[in-house]
N, C-alpha and C positions, 0 to 999 in steps of 0.2 A: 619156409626158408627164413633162416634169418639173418639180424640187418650184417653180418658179421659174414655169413656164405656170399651174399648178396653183392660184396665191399670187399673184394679179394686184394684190391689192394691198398688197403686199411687207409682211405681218406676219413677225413673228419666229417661227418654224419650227424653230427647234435652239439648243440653249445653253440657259445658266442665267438667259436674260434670257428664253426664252419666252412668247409672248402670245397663241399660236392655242392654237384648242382646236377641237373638232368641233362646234360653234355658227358657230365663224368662219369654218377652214378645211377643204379636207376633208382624205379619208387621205393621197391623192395628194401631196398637198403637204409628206408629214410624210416623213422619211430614209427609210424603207423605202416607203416609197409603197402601204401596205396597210395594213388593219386586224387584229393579230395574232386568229386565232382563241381567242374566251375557252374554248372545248369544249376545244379539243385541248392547250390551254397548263395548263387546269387537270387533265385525265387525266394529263399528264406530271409535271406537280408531285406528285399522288399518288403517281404508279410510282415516281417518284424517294424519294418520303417516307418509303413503305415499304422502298423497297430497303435506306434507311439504317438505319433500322430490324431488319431482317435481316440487315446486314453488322455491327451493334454487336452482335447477341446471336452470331453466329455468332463472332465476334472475342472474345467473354467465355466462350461453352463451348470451345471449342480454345485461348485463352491466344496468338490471332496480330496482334500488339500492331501488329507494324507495317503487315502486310497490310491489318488490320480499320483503322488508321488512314487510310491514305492511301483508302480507299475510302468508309468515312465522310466526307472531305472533300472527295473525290467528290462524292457527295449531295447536301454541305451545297451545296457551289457551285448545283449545276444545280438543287435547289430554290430557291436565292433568283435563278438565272437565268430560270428560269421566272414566277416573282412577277414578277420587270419586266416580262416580256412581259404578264402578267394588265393591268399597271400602263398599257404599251400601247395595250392593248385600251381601257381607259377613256377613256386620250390620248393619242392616238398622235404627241403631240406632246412628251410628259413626257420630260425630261432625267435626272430620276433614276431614272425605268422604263429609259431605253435603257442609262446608264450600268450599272444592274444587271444587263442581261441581253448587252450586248455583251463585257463582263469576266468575267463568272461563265458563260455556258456556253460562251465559249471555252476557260478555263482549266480546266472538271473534267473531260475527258478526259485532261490533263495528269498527275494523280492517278491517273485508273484505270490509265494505264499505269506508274505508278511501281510500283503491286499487283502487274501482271506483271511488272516484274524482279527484283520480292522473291522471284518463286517458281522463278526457273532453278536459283540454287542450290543450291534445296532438291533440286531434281531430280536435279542431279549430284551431290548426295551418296547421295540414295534407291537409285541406280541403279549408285551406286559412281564417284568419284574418280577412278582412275586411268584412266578411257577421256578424260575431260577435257582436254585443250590447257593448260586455265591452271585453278590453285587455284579451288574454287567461290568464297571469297571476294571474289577480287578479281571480280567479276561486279557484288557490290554496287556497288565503288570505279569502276566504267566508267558502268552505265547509272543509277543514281539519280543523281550531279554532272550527266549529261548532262539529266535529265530535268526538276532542278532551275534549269540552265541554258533550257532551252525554259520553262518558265515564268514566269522572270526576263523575260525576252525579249518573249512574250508578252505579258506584264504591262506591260511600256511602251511593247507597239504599243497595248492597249487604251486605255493612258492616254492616248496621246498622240491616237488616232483621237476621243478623248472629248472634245475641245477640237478640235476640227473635223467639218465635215458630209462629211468622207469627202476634201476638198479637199487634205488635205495629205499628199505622196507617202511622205514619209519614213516618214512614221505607217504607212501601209496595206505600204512594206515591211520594217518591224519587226518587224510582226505575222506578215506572211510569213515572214519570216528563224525565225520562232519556231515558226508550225506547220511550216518543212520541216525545220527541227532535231530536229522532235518524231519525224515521217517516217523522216527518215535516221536516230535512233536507234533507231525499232522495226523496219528494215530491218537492220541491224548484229544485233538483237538474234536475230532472227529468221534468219540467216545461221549465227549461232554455236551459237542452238539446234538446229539443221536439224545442223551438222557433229559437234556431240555425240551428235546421233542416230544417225547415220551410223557414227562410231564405234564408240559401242556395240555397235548391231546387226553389224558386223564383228566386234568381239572376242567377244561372246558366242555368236553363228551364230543359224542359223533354225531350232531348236530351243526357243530359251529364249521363255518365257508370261510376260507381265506380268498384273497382278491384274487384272479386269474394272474395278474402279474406278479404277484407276493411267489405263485407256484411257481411260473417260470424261473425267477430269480432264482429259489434255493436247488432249482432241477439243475441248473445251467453252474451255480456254485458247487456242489455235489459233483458234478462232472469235473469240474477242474480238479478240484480234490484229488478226486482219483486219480487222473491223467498224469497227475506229478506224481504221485504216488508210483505211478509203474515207471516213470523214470529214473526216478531214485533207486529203485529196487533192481532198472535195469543197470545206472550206472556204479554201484555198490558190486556187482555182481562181473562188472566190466573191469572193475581197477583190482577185484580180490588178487590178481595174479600179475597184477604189476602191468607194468609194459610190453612182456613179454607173453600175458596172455592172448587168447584166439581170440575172444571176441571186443579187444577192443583195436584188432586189426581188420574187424568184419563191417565195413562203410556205409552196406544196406542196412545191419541192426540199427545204425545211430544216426541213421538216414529215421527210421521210422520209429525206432524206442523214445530217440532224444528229441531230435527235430520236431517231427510232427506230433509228436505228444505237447511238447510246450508248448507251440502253435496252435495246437488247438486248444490248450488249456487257459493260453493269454485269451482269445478270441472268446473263448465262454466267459471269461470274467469282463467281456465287452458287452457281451449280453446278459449279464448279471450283473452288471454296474449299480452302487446300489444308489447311485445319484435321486432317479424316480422313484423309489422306495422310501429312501430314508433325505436325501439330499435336500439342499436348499436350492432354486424355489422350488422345485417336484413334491416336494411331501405335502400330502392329502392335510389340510388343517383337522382333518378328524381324527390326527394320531395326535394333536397337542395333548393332549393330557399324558399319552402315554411317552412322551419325551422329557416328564418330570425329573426322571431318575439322572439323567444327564445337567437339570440346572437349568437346561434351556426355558422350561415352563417351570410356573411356577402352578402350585397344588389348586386345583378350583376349590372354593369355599363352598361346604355342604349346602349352603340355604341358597348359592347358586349367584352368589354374589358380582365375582370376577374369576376374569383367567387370565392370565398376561404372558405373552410371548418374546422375547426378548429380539429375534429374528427380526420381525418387525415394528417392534415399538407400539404392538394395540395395544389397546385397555376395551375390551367388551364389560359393558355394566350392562345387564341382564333383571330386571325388575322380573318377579314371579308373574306378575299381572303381564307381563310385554308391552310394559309401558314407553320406554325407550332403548336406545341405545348408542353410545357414544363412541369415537372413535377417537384416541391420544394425539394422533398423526395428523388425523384430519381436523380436528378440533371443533366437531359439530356436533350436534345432537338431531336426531334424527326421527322426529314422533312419526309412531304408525296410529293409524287412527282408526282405532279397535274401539270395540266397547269399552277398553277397560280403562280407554282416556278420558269417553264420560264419566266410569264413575270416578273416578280420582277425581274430576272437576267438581263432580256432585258433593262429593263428601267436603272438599275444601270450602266451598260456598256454605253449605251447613256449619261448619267450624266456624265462618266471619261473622254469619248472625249469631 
């Protein structure tokens, strides 16, 4: 049925001039032609409220300014995407309920994928540089402009679908133009990871153990990946026909394509955090060398000299003999008392006679 059978006697039904309401007209009549579930739109507001909640403190104990960011506004979107639909449910005819929740939880998976390209880098320095193709740097410089681009994009299919009941083509392929740019950069991204992996595991052979939690991390990132990935492909596939298509009037698909896909795709990147991984204070001091490539370390001297960490301000001086060793911070010196302090004693005594 549509909103035009529905609305026999042609009240205003969308826009900022709205004059039905659920007295006048029914659901049928209103854009989506259903009434959003108040259960299921308020359980996701929750999940979402907490989740943010748990990506800022995780973001304040590991110190992952940028990760914790873009995932926090994550959150913040699809929490106030969700309020519109709440907003729905009362009217489902309400223009600033639709406008909230048509902009806001298409654009926070946007975010969560920006979270995932902050972490490739991190990966190919954890795991070492030189099996990489291209500086882990430039990894940032490729998928966040592209990610920032699918948003921009996004952002003025929603606006523009917001000033139309789904009527106007251009709008509906803007918005496409922006979820398949979203698409085809976590396909790119997902290509490059996959080839880094592959390297690796050639240079290093089928021998070499990663940590147990090194595995969780990339299984639990992987997952998210994907999760977005069948969103995008479902909501690309929901907007091809405009407003007027079936299935973006079908409430269970985007109950469980959109919803619960993001849901679960935020919440694995809660358990892929790469704070204990790579984060400050969590990371293992056995990856300082391989944090070179970032600046943070600097290169250890072949004869085993120093290594100095910028995090914490050490200076380890390292004698071949383990003679001592001293700390910048703490500013002591700290003899073990090894053989190797008698002979240094021994030879110096011989030098004064």
């Amino acid at each position: 049925m549509s909103a035009y059978e529905a609305n026999p006697q042609n009240y205003v039904v969308y826009g900022p001039d709205t004059n039905c309401t659920l007295a006048l007209c029914p659901a049928e009549a209103s854009v989506y032609q259903y009434r959003p579930s108040l259960a299921v739109n308020t359980l996701f507001l929750v999940i979402f409220g907490l989740a943010l909640i748990i990506h800022a403190l995780l973001g304040l104990k590991y110190r992952t300014w940028a990760f914790a960011t873009a995932m926090v506004l994550g959150c913040v979107t699809e929490v106030i995407g969700y309020g519109g639909r709440i907003f729905l449910w009362q009217n489902p005819f309400s223009f600033d309920g639709f406008l909230m929740q048509i902009i806001c939880i298409t654009l926070g998976p946007a975010f969560f994928s920006a979270a995932i390209y902050l972490t490739l880098s991190r990966i190919i320095i954890y795991l070492g540089p030189e099996h990489a193709r291209f500086s882990p740097k430039l990894y940032y410089w490729i998928f966040i402009p592209c990610d920032i681009l699918s948003l921009v994009v996004q952002s003025i299919g929603g606006a523009l679908s917001s000033v139309s009941s789904g009527g106007s083509k251009t709008a509906v392929d803007v918005a496409i133009a922006g979820l398949s740019f979203q698409v085809f950069t976590l396909v790119i991204f997902i290509a490059l990871a996959t080839e880094y992996a592959f390297r690796y595991s050639k240079a290093v052979g089928p021998g070499s153990k990663l940590p147990a939690r090194f595995k969780i991390f990339v299984l639990f990132l992987s997952a998210a990946i994907i999760l977005i990935l069948i969103r995008c492909a479902y909501r690309i596939d929901e907007l091809k026909d405009g407003y007027g298509g079936s299935l973006i009037h079908d409430q269970g698909l985007f109950i469980g394509l959109e919803g619960v896909m993001i849901i679960l795709a935020c919440y694995s990147l809660m358990i892929s955090h790469p704070g204990p991984i790579f984060g400050w204070p969590g990371a293992a001091k056995d990856d300082i060398e391989s944090n070179k490539e970032t600046g943070d370390v600097e290169p250890k001297k072949e004869d085993g000299g120093f290594e100095y960490q910028k995090d914490t301000d050490e200076i380890e001086f390292r004698r071949e003999d383990g003679a001592f060793k001293s700390k910048q911070d703490a500013g002591d010196i700290e003899p073990k008392k090894e053989t190797a302090d008698i002979a240094i004693f021994s030879e110096g005594a011989k030098d004064s006679d």
